[in-house]
N, C-alpha and C positions, 0 to 999 in steps of 0.2 A: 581564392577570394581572401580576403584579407577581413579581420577584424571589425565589426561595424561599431562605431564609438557614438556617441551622445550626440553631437553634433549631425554626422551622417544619417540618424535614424529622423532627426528633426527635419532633415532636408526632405526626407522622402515623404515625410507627412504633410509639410508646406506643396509639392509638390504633388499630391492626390496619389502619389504611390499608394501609400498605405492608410490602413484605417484603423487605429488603435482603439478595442473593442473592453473598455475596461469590465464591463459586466459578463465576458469570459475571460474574468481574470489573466490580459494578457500584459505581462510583466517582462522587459527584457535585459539581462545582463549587456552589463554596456562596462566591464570591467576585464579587461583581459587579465591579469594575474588573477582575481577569485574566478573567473571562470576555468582557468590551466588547473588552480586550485582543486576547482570540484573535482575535474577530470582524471586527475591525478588518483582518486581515490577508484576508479574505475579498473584501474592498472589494464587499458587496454593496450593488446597488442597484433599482430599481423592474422595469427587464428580468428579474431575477434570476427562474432555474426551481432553488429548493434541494432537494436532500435529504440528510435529516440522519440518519444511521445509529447507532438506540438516543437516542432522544431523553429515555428516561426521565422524571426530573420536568420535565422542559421546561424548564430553566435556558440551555438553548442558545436551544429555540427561540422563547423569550421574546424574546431581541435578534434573531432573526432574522425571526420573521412580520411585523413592520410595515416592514420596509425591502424586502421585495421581491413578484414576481409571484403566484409560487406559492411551494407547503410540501409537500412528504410527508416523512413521517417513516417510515422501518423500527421497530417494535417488535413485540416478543415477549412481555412482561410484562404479561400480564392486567390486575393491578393499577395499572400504569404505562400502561397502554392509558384507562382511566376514569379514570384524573387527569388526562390529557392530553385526554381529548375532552372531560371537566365546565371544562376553562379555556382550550381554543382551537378549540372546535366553531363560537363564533361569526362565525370567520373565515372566508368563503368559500373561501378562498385556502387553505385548511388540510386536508391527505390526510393521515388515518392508516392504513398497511398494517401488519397484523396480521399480518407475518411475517418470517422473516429477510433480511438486506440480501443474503448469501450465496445464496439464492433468486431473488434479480431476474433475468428473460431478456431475450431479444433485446425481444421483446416491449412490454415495461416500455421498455425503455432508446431503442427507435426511435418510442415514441409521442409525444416529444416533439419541435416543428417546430425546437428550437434547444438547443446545448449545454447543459447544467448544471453546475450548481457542488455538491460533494460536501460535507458537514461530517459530522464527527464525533469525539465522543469516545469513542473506541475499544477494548470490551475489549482490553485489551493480550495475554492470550491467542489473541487472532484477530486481532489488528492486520497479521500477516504475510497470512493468508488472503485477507482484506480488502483490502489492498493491491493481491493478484493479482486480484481480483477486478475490482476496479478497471482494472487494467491492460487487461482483458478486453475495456471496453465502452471505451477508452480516446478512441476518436474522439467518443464522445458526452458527453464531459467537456469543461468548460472550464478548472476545477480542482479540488482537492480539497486541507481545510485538514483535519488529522487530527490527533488529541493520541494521541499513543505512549510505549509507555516509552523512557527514553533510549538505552538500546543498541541499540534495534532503530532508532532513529528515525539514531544514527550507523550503523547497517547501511545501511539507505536511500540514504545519500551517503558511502557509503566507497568510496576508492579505492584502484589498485590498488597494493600495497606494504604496504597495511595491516592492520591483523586483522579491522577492521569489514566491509572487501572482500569480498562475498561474490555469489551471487547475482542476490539482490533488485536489488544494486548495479551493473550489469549492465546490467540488464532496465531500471530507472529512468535509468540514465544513454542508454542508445539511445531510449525514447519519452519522455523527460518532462523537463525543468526543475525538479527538486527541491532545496530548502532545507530547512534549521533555523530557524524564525523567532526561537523565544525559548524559555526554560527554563518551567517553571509546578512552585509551591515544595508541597511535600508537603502542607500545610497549608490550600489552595485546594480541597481537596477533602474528603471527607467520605464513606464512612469513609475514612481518611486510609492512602493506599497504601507499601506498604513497597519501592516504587523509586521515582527521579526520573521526572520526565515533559519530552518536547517538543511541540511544537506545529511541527507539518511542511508546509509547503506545497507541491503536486505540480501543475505546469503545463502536462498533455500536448502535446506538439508537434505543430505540423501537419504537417512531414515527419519519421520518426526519423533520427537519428545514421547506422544502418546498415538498410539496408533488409535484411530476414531473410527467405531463400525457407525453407520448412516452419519456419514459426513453431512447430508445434506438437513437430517433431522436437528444436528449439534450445532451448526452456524443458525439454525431457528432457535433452537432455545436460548443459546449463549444473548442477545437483547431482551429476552424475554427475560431473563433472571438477572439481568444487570439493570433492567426498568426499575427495583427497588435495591439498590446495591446498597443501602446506607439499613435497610430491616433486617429483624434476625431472619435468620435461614430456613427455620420452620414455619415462621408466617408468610414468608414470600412465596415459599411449596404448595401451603394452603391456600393461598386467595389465587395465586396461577393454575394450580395442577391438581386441586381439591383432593389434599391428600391430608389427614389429620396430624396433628400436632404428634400422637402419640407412637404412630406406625413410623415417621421417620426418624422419631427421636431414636424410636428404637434399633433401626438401620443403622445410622449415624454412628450413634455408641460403637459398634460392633467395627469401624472400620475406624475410631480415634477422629473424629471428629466433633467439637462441640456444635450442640444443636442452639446454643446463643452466639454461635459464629454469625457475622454481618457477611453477605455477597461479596465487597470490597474486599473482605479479609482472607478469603478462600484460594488456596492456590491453581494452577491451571488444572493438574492433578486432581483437587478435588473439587474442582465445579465437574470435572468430566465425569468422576466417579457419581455424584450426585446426579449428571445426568442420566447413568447407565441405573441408579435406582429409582430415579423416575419412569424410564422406558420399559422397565419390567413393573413396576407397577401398575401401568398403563395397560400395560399387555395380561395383566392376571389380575384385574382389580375384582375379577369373579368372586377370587379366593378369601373367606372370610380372613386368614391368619397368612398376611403375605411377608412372605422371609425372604431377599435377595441373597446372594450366593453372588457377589462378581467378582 
C-alpha cells in the first residue's frame, strides 16, 4: 500500500468512503517524512510483536508492517476497519481487532511469549486514559511511542516544582523511562488540529524507582493529594485524611521533610513515603501516640 497523502484522503471523503469523526479526535498524518520520523524513534525491527492503537487510514501502519514480526491494530471505525483490511489483509502478519485499546485484558496482553512495542496516535482526548492503561500491563511492554497533545505530553515528564507536575508524572517517573522526542507541526496532519503535538517515547523498567506495596490504594490517593498541590502539606492531610497538624509535623521532621512543603514541591519519593504514613495511620488511628517506623 503506498502512502495516503492529503489529496487521496479528500477523495475518499467526497466519495462516502470515510467519515471523519472529529469529536473522536480523529487526526491523520498525511506527511510521510514526519511520519518515517516518528517511527524511526521506535527503532523497530524483524523480532518486533506491534500494536498500534487507532490505526485508522493506515498511514502508521504503512511504515510499520514490513519491518516487523507481527501487527494488531485496535480499531473502532467501521469504515476504517475495510480500508484497513482491502490494503493489509494480504499480510499474514496483519491482526485487526474490532475494538477498543481501552478493552484489551490480561488475556490479550499475556498471550504473547515476549514484550511488545505499543504505537499510536493518540486521540488526545484519551491520551491520559491510555496512558494508564498502558501503565496497567506495563511489564508486558517494551515501549510505547505515542503522539499527544503538547501539554499533556509535558504532564508525562513534569517534575516536581513545576505546573506540568502532576500525577501521571509520578506514576511515569516510578515505572518508566519517559521522554519528548520531537514536536510534529500542526500542518502534518489533516484535519489539521487546533493544539501542538509531541511524540512521547515511554520505556518501562524492569525494576521501578519505588517499589509501591497496594498499588491499587497509591494510584487513589496520588489525585487525591494533588486536588490541593498549591497548599502546604499538613493542611491538605488534614482536610483529606483528618489527621492533625501536629502528629504529622511530627512524622515529617523525623524523615527531613518540611511540613510548609506545598504537594507541587514534593518529590516522587516523598509523596510515596507520605503516603505509607498516612496508611499506617489509618490502620492504628486507635493509638493515642502514633509513631510511624517506614
Amino acid at each position: 500500500m503506498k502512502f495516503l497523502t492529503l489529496k487521496e484522503i479528500r477523495k475518499l471523503k467526497e466519495i462516502g468512503n470515510i467519515n471523519i469523526k472529529k469529536h473522536l479526535g480523529q487526526h491523520f498524518l498525511i506527511d510521510k517524512n514526519a511520519r518515517d520520523k516518528l517511527l524511526s524513534f521506535a527503532n523497530l525491527n524483524k523480532k518486533d510483536i506491534v500494536i498500534e492503537i487507532g490505526p485508522g487510514l493506515g498511514s502508521l501502519t504503512e511504515g510499520i508492517i514490513e519491518k516487523v514480526k507481527e501487527y494488531y491494530g485496535f480499531e473502532i471505525d467501521e469504515d476504517f476497519c475495510k480500508i484497513l483490511e482491502k490494503n493489509f489483509s494480504c499480510y499474514k502478519k496483519f491482526h485487526l481487532i474490532k475494538k477498543d485499546f481501552l478493552n484489551s485484558d490480561e488475556s490479550f496482553w499475556n498471550s504473547f511469549e515476549s514484550r511488545v512495542k505499543v504505537i499510536g496516535n493518540t486521540p488526545y482526548y484519551l491520551s491520559t486514559p491510555i496512558l494508564f492503561h498502558i501503565l496497567k500491563f506495563h511489564k508486558r511492554i517494551k515501549l510505547a511511542l505515542l503522539t499527544v497533545q503538547k501539554e499533556v505530553g509535558e504532564r508525562f515528564v513534569g517534575i516536581p516544582g513545576t505546573k506540568q507536575y502532576c500525577p501521571i508524572s509520578v506514576l511515569l517517573y516510578i515505572y518508566t523511562d519517559t521522554k519528548i522526542c520531537y514536536s510534529l507541526n500542526k500542518n502534518v496532519f489533516y484535519p489539521r488540529p487546533k493544539v501542538e503535538s509531541v511524540v512521547v517515547k515511554i520505556i518501562p523498567l524492569k525494576n521501578p524507582k519505588i517499589k509501591i506495596e497496594n498499588k491499587e490504594k497509591f494510584f487513589e490517593f496520588l489525585p487525591l493529594i494533588f486536588s490541593y498541590r498549591r497548599k502546604k502539606l499538613t493542611n491538605v492531610v488534614k482536610k483529606i485524611f483528618r489527621i492533625e497538624k501536629e502528629i504529622m509535623e511530627k512524622n515529617l521532621l523525623k524523615y527531613d521533610i518540611s511540613p510548609s512543603k506545598r504537594v507541587e514541591e514534593l518529590t516522587p519519593e516523598q509523596i510515596y513515603l507520605i503516603f505509607k504514613i498516612i496508611q499506617n495511620f489509618i490502620i492504628y488511628q486507635d493509638k493515642k501516640d502514633f509513631d510511624l517506623k517506614v
